[in-house]
C-alpha atoms as an extended CHARMM CRD file, in Angstrom:
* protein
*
       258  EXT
         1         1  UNK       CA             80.7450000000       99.5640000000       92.8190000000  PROA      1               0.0000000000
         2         2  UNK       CA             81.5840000000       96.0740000000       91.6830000000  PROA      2               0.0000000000
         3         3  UNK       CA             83.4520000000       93.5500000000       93.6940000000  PROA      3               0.0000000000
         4         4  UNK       CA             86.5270000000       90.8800000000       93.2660000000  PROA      4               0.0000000000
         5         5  UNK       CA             87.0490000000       88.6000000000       96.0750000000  PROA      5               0.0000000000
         6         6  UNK       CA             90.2370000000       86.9740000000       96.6230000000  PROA      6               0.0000000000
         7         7  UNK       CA             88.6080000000       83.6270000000       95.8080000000  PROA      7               0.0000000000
         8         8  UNK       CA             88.1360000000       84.7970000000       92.6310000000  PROA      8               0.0000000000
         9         9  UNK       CA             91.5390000000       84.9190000000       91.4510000000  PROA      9               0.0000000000
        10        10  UNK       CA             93.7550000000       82.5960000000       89.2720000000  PROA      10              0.0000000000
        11        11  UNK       CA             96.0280000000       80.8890000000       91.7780000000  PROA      11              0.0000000000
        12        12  UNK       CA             99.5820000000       78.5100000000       90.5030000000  PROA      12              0.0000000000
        13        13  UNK       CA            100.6980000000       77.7040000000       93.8700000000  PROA      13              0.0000000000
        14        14  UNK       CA            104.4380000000       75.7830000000       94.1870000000  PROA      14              0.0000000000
        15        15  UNK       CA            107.0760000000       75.4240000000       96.1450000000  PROA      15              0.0000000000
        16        16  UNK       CA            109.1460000000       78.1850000000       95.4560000000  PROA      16              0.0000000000
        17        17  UNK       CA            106.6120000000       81.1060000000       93.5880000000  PROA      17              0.0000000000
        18        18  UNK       CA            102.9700000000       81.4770000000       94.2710000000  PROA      18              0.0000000000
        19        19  UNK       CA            101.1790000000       83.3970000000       91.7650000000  PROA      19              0.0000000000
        20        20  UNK       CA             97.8470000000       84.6050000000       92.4030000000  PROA      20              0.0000000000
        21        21  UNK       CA             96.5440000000       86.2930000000       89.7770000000  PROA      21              0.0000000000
        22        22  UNK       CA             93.3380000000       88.8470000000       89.3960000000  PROA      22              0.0000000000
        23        23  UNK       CA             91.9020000000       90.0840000000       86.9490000000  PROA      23              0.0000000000
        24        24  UNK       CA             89.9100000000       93.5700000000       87.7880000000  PROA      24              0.0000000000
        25        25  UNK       CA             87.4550000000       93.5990000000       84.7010000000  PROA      25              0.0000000000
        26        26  UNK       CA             85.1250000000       90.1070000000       86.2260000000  PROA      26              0.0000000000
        27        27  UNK       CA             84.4910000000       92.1200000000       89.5540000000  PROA      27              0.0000000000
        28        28  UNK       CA             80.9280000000       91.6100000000       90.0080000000  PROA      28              0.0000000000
        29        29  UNK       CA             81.0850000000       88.5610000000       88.9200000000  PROA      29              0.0000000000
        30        30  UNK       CA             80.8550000000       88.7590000000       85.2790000000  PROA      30              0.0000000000
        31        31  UNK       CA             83.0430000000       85.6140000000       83.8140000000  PROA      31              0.0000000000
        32        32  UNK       CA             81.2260000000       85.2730000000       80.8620000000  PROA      32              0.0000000000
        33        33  UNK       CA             82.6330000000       88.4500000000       79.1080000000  PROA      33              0.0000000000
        34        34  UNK       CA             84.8480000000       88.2400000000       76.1560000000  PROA      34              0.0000000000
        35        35  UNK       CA             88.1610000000       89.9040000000       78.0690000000  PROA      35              0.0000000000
        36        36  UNK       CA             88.6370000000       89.9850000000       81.8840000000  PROA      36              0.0000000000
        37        37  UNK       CA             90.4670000000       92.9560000000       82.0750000000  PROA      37              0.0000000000
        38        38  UNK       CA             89.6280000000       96.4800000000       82.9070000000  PROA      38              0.0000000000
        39        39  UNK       CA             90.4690000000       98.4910000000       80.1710000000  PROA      39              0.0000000000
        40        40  UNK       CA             94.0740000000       98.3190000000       79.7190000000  PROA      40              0.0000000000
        41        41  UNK       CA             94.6510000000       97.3380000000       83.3780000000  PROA      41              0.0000000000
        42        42  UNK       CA             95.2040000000       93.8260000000       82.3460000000  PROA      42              0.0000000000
        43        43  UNK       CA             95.8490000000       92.2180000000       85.3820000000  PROA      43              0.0000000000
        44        44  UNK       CA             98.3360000000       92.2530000000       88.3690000000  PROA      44              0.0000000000
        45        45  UNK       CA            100.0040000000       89.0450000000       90.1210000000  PROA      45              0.0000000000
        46        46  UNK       CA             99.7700000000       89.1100000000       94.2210000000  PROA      46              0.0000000000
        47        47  UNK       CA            103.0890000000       87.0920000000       94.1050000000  PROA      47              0.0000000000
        48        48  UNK       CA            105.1160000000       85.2820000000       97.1220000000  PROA      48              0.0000000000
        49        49  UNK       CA            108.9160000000       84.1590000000       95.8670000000  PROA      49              0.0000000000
        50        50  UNK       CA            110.6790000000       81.9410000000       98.2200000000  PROA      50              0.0000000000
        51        51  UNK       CA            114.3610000000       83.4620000000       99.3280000000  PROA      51              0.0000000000
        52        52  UNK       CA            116.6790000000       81.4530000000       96.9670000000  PROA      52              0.0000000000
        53        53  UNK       CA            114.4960000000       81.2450000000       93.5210000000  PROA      53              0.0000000000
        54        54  UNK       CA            115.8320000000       82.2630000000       90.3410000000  PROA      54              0.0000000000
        55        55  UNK       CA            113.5240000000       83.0780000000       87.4350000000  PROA      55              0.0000000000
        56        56  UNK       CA            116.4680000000       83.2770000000       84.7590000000  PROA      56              0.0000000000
        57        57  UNK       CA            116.5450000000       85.6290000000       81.5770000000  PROA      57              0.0000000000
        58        58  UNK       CA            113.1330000000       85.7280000000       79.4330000000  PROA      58              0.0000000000
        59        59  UNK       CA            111.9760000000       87.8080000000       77.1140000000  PROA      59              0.0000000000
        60        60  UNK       CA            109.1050000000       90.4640000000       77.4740000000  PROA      60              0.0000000000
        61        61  UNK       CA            107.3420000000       92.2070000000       74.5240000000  PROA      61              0.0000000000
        62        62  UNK       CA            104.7550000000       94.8230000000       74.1930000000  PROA      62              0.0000000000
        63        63  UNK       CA            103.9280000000       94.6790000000       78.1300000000  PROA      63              0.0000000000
        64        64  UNK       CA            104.2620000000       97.6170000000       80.3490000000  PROA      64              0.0000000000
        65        65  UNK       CA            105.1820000000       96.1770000000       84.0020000000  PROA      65              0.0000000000
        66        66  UNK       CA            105.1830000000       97.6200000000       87.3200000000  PROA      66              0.0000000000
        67        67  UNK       CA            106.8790000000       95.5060000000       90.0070000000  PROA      67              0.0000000000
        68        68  UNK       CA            105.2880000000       96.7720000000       93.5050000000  PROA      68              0.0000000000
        69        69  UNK       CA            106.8880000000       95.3280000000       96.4320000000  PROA      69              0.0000000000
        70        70  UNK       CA            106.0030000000       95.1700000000      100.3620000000  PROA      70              0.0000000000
        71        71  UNK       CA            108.5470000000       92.8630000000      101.9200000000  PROA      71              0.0000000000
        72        72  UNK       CA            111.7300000000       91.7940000000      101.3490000000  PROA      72              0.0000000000
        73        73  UNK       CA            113.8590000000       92.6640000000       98.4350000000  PROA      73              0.0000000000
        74        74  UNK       CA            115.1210000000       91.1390000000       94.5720000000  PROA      74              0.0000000000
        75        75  UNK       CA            117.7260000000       91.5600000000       92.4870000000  PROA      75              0.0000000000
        76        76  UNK       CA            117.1890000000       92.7890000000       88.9570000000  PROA      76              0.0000000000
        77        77  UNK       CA            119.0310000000       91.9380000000       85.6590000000  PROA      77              0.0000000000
        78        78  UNK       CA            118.1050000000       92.8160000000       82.1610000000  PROA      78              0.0000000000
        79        79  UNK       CA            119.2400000000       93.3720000000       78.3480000000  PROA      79              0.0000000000
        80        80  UNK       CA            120.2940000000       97.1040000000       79.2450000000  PROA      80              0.0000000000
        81        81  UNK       CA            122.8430000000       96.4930000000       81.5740000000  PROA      81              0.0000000000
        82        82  UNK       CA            120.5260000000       97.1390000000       84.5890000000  PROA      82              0.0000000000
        83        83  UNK       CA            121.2690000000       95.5000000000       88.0170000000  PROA      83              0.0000000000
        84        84  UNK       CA            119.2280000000       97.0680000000       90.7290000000  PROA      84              0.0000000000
        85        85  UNK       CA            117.7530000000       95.9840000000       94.4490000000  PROA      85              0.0000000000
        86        86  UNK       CA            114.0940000000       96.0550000000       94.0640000000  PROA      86              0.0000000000
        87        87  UNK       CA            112.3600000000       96.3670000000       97.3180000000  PROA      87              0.0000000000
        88        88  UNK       CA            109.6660000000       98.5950000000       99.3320000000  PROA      88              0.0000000000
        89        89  UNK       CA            109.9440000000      102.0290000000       98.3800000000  PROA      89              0.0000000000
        90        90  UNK       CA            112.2370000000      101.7900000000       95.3120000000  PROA      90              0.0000000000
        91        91  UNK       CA            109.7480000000       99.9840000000       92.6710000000  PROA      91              0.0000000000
        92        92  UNK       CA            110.4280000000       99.4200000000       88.9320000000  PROA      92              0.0000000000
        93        93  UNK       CA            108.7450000000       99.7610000000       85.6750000000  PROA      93              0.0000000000
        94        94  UNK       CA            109.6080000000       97.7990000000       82.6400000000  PROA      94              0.0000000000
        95        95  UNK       CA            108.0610000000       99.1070000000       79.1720000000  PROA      95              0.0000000000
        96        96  UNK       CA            109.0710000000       96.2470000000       77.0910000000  PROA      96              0.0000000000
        97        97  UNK       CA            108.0580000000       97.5560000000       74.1060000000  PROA      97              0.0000000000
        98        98  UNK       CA            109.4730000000       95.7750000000       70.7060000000  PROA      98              0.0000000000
        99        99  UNK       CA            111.6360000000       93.4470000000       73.2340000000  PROA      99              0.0000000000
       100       100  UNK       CA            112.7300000000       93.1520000000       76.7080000000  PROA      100             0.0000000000
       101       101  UNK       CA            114.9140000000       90.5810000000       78.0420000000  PROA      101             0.0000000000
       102       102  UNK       CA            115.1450000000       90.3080000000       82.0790000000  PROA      102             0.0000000000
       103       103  UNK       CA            116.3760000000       87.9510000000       84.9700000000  PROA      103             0.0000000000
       104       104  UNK       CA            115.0650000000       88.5680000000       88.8190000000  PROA      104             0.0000000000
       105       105  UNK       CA            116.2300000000       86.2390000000       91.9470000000  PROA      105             0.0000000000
       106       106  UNK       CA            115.7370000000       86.5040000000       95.6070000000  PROA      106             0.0000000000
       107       107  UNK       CA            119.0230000000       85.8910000000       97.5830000000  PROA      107             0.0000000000
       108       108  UNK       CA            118.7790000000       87.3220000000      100.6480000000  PROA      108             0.0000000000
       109       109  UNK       CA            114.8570000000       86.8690000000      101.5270000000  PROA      109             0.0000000000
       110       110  UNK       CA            111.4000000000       85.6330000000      100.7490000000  PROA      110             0.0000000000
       111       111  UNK       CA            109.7760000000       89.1410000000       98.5550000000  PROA      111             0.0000000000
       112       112  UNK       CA            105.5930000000       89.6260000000       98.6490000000  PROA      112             0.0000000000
       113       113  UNK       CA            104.7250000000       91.9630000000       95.6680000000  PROA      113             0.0000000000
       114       114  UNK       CA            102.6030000000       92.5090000000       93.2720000000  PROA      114             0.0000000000
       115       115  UNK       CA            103.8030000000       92.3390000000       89.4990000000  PROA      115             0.0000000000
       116       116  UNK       CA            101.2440000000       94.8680000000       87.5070000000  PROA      116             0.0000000000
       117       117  UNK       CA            100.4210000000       94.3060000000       84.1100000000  PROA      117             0.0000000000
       118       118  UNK       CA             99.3990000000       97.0910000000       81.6190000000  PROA      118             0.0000000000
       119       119  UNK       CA             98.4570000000       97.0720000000       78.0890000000  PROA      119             0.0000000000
       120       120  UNK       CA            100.7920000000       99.5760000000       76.0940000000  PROA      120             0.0000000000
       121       121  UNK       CA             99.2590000000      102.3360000000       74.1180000000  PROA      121             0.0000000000
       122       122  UNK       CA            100.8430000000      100.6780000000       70.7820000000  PROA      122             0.0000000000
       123       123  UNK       CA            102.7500000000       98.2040000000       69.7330000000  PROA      123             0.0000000000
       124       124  UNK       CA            106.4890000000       98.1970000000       69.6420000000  PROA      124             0.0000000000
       125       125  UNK       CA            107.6810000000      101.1570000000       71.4070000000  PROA      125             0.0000000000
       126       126  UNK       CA            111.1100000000      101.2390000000       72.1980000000  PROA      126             0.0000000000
       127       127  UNK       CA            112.0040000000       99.5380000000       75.0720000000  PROA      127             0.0000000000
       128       128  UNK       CA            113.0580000000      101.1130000000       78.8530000000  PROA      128             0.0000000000
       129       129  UNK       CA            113.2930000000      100.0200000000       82.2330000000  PROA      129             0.0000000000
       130       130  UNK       CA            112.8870000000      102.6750000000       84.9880000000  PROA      130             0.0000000000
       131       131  UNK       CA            114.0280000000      102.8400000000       88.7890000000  PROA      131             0.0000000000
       132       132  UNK       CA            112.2480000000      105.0860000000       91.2470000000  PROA      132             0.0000000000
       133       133  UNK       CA            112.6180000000      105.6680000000       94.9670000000  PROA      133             0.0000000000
       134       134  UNK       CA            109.6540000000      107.0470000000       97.2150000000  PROA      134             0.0000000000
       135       135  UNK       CA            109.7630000000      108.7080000000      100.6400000000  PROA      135             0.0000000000
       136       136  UNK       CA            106.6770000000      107.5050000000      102.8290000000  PROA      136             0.0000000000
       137       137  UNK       CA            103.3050000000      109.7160000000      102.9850000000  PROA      137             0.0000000000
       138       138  UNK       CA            100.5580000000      110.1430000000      105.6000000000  PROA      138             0.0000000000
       139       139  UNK       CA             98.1710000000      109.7580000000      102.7630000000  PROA      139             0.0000000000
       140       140  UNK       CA             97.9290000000      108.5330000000       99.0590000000  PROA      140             0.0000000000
       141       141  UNK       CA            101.3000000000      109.0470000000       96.8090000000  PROA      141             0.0000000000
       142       142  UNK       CA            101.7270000000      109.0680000000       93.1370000000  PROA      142             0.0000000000
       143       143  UNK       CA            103.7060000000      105.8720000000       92.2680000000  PROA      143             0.0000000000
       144       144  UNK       CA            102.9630000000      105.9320000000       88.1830000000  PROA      144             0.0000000000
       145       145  UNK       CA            101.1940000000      107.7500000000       85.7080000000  PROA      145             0.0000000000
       146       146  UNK       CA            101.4460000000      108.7000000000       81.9280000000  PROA      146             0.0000000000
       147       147  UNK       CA            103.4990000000      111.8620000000       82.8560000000  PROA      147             0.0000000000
       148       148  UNK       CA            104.5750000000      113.5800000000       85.4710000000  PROA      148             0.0000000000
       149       149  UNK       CA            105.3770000000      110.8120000000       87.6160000000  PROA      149             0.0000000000
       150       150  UNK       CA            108.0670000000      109.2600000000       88.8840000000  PROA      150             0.0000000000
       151       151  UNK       CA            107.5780000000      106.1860000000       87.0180000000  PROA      151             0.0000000000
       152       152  UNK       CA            105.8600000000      107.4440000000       83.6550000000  PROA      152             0.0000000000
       153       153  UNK       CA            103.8220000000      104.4380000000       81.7990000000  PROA      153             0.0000000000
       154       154  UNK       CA            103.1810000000      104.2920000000       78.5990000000  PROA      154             0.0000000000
       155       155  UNK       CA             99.0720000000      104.3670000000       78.9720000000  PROA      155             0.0000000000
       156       156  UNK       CA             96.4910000000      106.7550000000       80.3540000000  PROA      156             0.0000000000
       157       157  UNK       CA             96.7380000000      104.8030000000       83.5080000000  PROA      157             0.0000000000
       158       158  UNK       CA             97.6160000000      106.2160000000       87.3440000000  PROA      158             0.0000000000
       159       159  UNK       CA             98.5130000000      103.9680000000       89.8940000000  PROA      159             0.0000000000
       160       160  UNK       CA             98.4320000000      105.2150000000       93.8530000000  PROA      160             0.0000000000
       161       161  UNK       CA             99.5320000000      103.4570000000       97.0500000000  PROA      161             0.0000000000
       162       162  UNK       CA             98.8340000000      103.9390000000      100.7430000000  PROA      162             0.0000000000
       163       163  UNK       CA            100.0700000000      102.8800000000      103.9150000000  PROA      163             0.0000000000
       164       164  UNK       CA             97.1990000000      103.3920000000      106.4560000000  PROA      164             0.0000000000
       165       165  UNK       CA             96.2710000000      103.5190000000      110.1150000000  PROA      165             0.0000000000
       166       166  UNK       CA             93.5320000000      101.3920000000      111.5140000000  PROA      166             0.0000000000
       167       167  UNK       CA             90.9130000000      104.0740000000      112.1300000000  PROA      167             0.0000000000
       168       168  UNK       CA             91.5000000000      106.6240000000      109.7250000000  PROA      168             0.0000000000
       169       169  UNK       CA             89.2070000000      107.6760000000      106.5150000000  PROA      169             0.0000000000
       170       170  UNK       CA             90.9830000000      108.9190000000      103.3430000000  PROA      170             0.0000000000
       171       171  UNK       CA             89.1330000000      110.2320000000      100.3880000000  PROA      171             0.0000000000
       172       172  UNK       CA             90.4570000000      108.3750000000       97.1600000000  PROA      172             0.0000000000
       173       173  UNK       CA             92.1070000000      110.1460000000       94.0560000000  PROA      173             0.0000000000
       174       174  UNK       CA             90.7270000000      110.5100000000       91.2770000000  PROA      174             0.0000000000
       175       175  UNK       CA             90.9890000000      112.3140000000       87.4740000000  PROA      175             0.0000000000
       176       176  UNK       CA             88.3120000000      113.4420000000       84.8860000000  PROA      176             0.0000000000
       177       177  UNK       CA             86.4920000000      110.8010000000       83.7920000000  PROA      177             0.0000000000
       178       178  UNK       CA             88.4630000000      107.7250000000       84.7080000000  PROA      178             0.0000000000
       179       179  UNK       CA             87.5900000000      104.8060000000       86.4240000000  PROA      179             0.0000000000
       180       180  UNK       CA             88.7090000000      103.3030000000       89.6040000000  PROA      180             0.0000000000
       181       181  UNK       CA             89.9120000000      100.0440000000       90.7200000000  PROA      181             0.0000000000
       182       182  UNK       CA             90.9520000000       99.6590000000       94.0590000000  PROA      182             0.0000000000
       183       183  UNK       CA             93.0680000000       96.5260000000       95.5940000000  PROA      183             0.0000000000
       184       184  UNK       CA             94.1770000000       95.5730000000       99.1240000000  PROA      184             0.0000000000
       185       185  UNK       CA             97.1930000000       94.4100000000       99.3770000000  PROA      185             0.0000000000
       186       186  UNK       CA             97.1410000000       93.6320000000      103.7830000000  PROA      186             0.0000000000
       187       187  UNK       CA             94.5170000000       94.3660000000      105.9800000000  PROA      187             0.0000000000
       188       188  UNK       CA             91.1770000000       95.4310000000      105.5810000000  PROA      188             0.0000000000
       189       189  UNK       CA             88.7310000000       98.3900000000      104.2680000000  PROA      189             0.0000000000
       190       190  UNK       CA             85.3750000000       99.7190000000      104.1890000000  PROA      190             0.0000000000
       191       191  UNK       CA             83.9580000000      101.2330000000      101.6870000000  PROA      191             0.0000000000
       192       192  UNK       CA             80.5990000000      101.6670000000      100.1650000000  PROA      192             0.0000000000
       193       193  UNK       CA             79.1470000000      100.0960000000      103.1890000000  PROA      193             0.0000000000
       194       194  UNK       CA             81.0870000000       96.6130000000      101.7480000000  PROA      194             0.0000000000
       195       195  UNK       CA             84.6270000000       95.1500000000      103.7600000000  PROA      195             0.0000000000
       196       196  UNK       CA             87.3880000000       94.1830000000      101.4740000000  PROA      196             0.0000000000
       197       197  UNK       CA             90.0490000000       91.9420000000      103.2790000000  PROA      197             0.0000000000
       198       198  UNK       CA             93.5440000000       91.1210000000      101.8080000000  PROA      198             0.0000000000
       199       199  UNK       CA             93.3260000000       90.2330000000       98.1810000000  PROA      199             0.0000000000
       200       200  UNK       CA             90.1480000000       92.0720000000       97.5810000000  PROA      200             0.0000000000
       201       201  UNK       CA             89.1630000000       94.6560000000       95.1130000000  PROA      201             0.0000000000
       202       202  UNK       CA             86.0770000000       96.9810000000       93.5380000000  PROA      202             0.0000000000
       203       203  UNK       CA             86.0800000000       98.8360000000       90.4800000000  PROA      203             0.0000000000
       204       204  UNK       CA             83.6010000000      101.8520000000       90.0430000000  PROA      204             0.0000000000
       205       205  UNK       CA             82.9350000000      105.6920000000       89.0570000000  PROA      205             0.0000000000
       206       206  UNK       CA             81.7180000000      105.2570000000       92.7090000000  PROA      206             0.0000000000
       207       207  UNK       CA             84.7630000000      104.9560000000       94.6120000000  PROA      207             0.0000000000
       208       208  UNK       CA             85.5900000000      108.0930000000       97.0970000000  PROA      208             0.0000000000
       209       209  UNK       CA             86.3230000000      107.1770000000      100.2510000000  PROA      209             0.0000000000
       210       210  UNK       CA             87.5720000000      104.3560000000      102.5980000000  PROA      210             0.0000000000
       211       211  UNK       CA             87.9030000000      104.0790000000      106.4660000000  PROA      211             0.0000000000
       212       212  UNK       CA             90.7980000000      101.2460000000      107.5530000000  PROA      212             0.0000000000
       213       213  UNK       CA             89.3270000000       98.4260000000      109.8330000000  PROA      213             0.0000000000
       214       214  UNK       CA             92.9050000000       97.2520000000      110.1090000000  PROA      214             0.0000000000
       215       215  UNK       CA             96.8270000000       98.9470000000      109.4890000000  PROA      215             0.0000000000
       216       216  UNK       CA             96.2620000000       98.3900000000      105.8930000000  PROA      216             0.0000000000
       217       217  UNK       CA             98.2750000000       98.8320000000      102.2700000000  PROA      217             0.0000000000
       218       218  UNK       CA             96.1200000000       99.7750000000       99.4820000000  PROA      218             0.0000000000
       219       219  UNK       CA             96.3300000000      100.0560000000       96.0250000000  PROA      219             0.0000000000
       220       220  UNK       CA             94.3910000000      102.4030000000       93.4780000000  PROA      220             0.0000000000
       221       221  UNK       CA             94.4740000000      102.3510000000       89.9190000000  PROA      221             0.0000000000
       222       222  UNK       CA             93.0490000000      105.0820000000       87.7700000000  PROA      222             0.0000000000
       223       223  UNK       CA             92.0320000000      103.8550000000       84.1980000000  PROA      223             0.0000000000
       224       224  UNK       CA             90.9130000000      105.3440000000       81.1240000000  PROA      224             0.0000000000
       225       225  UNK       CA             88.4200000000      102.7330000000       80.1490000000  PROA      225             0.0000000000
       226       226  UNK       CA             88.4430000000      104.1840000000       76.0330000000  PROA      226             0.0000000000
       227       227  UNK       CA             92.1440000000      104.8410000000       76.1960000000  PROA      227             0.0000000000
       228       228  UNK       CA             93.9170000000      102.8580000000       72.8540000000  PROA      228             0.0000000000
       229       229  UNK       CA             96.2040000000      100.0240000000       73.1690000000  PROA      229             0.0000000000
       230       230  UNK       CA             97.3150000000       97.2360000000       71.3580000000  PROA      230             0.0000000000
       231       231  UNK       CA             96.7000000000       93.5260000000       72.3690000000  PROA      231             0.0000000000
       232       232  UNK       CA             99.7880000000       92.2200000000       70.9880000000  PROA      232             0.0000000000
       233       233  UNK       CA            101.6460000000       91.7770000000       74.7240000000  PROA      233             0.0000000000
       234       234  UNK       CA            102.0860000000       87.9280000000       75.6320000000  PROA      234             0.0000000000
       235       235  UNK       CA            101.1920000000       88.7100000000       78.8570000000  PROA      235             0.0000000000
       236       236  UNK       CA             99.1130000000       92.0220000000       78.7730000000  PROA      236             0.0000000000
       237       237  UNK       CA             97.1390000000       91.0140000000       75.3280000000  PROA      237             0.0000000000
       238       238  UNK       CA             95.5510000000       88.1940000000       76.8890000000  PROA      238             0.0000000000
       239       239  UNK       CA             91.6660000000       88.3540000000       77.0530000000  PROA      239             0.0000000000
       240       240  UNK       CA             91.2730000000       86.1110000000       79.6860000000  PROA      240             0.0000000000
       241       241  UNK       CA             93.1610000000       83.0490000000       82.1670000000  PROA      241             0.0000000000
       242       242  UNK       CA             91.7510000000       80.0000000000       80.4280000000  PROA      242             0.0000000000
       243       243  UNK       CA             93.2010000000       76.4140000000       81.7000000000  PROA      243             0.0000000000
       244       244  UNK       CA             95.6960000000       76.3360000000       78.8670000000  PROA      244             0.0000000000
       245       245  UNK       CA             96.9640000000       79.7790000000       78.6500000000  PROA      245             0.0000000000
       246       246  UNK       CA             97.3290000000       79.2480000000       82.4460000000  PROA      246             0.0000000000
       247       247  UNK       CA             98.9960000000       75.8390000000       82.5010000000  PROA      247             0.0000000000
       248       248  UNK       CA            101.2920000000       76.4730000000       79.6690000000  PROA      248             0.0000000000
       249       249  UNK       CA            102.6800000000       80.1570000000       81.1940000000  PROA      249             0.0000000000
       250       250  UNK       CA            103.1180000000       77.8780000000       84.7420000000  PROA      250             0.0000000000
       251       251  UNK       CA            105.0130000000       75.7710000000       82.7180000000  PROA      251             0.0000000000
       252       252  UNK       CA            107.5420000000       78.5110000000       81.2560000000  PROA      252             0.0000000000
       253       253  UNK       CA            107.7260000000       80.0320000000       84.4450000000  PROA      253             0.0000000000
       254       254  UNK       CA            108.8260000000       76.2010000000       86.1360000000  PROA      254             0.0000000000
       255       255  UNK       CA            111.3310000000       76.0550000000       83.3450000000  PROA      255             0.0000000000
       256       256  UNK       CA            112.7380000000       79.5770000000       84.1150000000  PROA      256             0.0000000000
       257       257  UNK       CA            113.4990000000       78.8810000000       87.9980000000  PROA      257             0.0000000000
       258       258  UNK       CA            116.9420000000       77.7260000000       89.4530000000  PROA      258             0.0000000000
C-alpha cells in the first residue's frame, strides 16, 4: 500500500472555487516519475464552488469526466441541449470525446464534489453526456464502470462509493487483476494498520478492508494499470501539475467565472 496525504495535493484556492487537486500515481511519495497519474486515473479535483459562481461555456476534448457530488447542488448546461440539477445521488459523466462544450453554475448553494478525470481509451470518440440517479446502500455501490453500470466510461476503470458508519468494517471491491486506489472524501479510515483523514488516499493490490474511525464517505477506484488510452485530453493527457500548466489552467478557469 502506498500513501497520498492531503498535503500532497495541488491546491488554487480563491474566492469563489477552490480546487484541490490529487494526483493518485505520486502516492508514496514518488514525484520524480515521468507522469503522476495512475494508469488512466488521471486525477480528480476535491472542489468547493461558492453559491453564486458561474464557470461559463468551455470546451472539453478527449476527457472522460465524472462529476461526484456530496453537498449542495449545480446546474448543468452543455452543446447537447442538456440542462440537469447535479447533486448527491444523481451524478454525471461527460465523455467528451472529439468535442464537448459545457457551462455549470451554483445558484441556490455552495456544492463540495469531486470532478474525476479519466483518460479515454482513444482519441475522438463521439461525444455523450450521461445522467444517473442512485438509491443509498448499507455498503459499497457501483457508481461507474466500462459496462454494466449506470454510468458506463469509456476505460477499463470502476469507480465505487460508500457512505459509512463510525465503527463498521467493509471489505473493499475488487476485479481480476486491477489495482486499487482508494480516496476519502469526509471522515476518517483505517486500513492496513495506516489512518487516512479527509483528503487522503492509498493505492495498492493490497487494499481489502477498512474499519471507519469516523461517519465517513469513501471513494474506490478500480484501474487497469495496462489498459490503452490516448494522452491527447487537455485535461486527462497531462503527465503531471507543473507551475505553468497549473497557473495557466487557473487562469482559464478565472476567465470562465461570472
Amino acid at each position: 500500500m502506498k500513501i497520498f496525504r492531503s498535503k500532497d495535493s495541488f491546491d488554487q484556492v480563491g474566492q469563489m472555487i477552490q480546487f484541490r487537486a490529487q494526483w493518485p500515481g505520486i502516492a508514496g511519495g514518488d514525484v520524480e516519475k515521468e507522469d503522476y497519474a495512475f494508469g488512466p486515473l488521471q486525477s480528480f479535483d476535491h472542489a468547493v464552488i461558492r453559491k453564486g459562481t458561474v464557470i461559463k461555456m468551455h470546451e472539453h476534448k478527449n476527457d472522460e469526466i465524472i462529476s461526484y457530488l456530496v453537498r449542495g447542488e449545480f446546474v448543468h448546461e452543455d452543446s447537447h441541449g442538456s440542462y440537469e440539477t447535479i447533486r448527491e445521488n444523481r451524478y454525471m459523466l461527460m465523455s467528451a470525446g472529439e468535442s464537448f462544450f459545457h457551462q455549470e453554475g451554483t445558484p441556490n448553494m455552495d456544492v463540495e464534489m469531486l470532478q474525476i478525470f479519466v483518460r479515454p481509451r482513444e482519441v475522438d470518440l463521439a461525444p455523450a453526456v450521461h445522467f444517473a440517479d442512485y438509491e443509498p446502500q448499507d455498503d459499497f455501490r457501483l457508481i461507474a464502470a466500462p459496462a454494466n453500470a449506470p454510468l458506463v466510461i469509456r476505460q477499463n476503470v470502476y469507480l465505487y462509493d460508500l457512505y459509512g458508519k463510525a465503527g463498521e468494517s467493509y471489505t473493499l471491491p475488487t476485479y481480476e487483476d486491477y489495482a486499487t486506489c482508494l480516496y476519502v472524501f469526509d471522515g476518517a479510515v483505517l486500513i492496513n494498520g495506516e489512518t487516512l483523514m479527509k483528503r487522503d488516499g492509498a493505492t495498492g493490490h493490497d487494499l481489502i478492508e477498512l474499519t471507519l474511525t469516523e461517519d465517513s464517505v469513501v471513494l474506490v477506484f478500480l484501474v487497469d494499470l495496462q489498459a490503452p488510452m490516448t494522452k491527447e485530453g487537455p485535461f486527462s493527457g497531462r503527465n503531471r501539475p507543473t507551475e505553468k500548466i497549473v497557473s495557466r489552467m487557473w487562469a482559464d478557469v478565472q476567465k470562465d467565472i461570472d
